[in-house]
N, C-alpha and C positions, 0 to 999 in steps of 0.2 A: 981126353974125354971132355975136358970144359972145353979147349979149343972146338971141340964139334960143335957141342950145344952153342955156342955161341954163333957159329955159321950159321946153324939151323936155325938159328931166334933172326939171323938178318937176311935169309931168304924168305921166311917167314912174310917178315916185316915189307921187304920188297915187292912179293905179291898181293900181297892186300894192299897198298899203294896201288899197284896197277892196276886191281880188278877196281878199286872206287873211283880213277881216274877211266877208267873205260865206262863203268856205270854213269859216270857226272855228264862223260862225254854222250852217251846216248841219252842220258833224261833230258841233256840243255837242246839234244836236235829234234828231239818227239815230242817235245813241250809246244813250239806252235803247230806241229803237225795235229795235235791234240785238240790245243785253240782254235784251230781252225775247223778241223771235223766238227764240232761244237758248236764255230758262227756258224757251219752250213745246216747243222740239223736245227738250228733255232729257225733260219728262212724260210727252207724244207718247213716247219709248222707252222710259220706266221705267212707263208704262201697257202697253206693246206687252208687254212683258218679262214684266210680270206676267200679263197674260192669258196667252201663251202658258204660265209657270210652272202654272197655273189648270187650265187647258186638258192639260197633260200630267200635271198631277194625277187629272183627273177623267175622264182616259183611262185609266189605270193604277189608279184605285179600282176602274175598271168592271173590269176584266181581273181582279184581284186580288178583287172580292167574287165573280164568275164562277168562279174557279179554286176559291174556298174552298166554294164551294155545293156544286161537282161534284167536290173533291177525291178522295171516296170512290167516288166513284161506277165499276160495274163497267163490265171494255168491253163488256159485252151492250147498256146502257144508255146507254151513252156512243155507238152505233152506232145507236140506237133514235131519241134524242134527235134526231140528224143526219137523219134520213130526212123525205124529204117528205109529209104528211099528205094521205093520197090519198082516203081513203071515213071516215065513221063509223057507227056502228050500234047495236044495241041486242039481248039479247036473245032469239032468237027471228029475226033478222032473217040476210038474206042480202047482204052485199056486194061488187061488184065491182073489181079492184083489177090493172089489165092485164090478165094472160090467167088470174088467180088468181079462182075467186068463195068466197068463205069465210063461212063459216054457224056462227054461235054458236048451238048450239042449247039448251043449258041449263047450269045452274052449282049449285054443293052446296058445303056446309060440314059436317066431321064433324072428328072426332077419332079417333086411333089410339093402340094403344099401344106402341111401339118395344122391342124387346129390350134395351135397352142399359138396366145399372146405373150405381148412384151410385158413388162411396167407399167407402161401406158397403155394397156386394155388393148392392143393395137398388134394384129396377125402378124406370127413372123417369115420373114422374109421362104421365100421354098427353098427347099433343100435337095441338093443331091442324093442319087444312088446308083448301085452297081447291081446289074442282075447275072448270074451263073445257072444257065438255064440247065441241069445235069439227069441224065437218066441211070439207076445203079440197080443192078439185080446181081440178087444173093444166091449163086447157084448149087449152095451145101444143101444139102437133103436133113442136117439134123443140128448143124453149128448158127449158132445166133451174132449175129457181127455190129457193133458198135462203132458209131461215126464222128468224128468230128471235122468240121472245114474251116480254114483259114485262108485269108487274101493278102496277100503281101507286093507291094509292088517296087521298082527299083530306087526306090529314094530310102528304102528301109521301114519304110513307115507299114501296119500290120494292121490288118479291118477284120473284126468279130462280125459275125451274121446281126443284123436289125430286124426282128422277126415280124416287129409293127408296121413296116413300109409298106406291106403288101393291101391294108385297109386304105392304103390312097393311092395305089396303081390298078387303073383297071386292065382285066384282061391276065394278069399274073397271079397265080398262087404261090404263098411262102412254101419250101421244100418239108415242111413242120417240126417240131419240138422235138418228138420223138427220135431219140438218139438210136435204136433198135433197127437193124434190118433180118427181118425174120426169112428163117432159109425158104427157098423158091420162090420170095418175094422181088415183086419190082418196084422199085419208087422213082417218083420225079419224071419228067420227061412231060404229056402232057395229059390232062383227066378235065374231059368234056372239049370245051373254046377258050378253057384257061392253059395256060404254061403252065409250067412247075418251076421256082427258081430258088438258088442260093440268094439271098439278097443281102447286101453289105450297100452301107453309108458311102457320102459320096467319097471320091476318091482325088487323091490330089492332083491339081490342073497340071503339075508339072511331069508326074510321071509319064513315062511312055512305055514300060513293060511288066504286066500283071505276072501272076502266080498264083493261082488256082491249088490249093492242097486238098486233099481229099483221102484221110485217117482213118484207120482200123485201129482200133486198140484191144482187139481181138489179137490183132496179129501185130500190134505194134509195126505197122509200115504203113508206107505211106505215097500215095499217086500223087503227081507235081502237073501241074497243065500248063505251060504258057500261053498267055495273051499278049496280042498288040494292038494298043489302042489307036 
């Protein structure tokens, strides 16, 4: 009987030797497997990390070279920009734009000379301008449509209307203040021996291709003309 128990106590003995030598042997070969899963999921986040880092950079250049472009820019133009580009034209041409058909019918460049002196008590030099001679009729029977125009030409540079120009051009009337086109109204084109015109400041020597905008904010969109000087 103690002869058994004594066998039993050194088979015992012998398998738990073997299972802690097979355990040692598996923990010492999953040990870099381990370490290594570990370097990869640390990269895996300091890759994540940086992309994202990347990513909210090149969100925030975009915002921030956008804001610096249009920093200046007025709210005529900042209202302009936003609208949806409904018709384009040319011209001479007529386009429809809702219940708006709007007719560029011709365009002029001259100069005036402004009463206002220098420093020296002494006239200043004349000044350029642009004219957009435009006819627009409002063919809603009950909708009231609101306008605004911009001049843009290829150098990037953007001309607001000069509503004064027109007290030193004879023969042209300004297109008027009134932002309103009242339904089955027609404006601009020409009333009496005078024109009707958009009038914008002079325009720079270098450019050679205008942009004529002409805004609904009714309808938020917006008719494009090109010109070529």
């Amino acid at each position: 009987m103690e002869e058994l128990k004594n066998k039993l106590k050194e088979k015992t003995a012998n398998l738990t030797f073997r299972v802690r030598g097979i355990y040692a042997s598996l923990g010492g070969k999953s040990a870099p497997l381990y370490q290594k899963a570990l370097a990869n999921k640390k990269k895996i986040l300091i890759g994540f990390i940086a992309a994202m880092v990347l990513a909210g950079i090149g969100a925030s250049s975009f915002y921030l070279l956008k804001w610096w472009k249009y920093r200046n820019e007025s709210p005529t133009f900042s209202a302009i920009r936003k609208g949806e580009l409904a018709a384009t034209g040319a011209v001479g041409s007529k386009v429809i734009m809702g219940d708006l058909e709007i007719t560029l019918l011709d365009t002029m460049e001259g100069t005036y000379h402004p009463l206002e002196v220098d420093e020296n008590f002494k006239r200043v030099p004349p000044r350029g301008y642009f004219g957009a001679q435009v006819m627009i009729f409002n063919t809603a029977y009950n909708e009231k449509e609101f306008l605004l125009f911009g001049l843009t030409d290829d150098l990037g540079n953007q001309y607001e209307r000069d509503k004064e120009i027109d007290f030193y051009v004879d023969g042209a009337r300004d297109f008027g203040p009134a932002r309103e086109i009242y339904p089955r109204t027609i404006r601009g084109g020409d009333i009496g021996s005078e024109k009707v015109y958009l009038l914008f400041p002079a325009i720079d020597p270098g450019a050679k291709k205008l942009q004529l905008i002409v805004m609904s904010e009714t309808q938020n969109k917006k008719a494009v003309f090109d010109i070529e000087r």
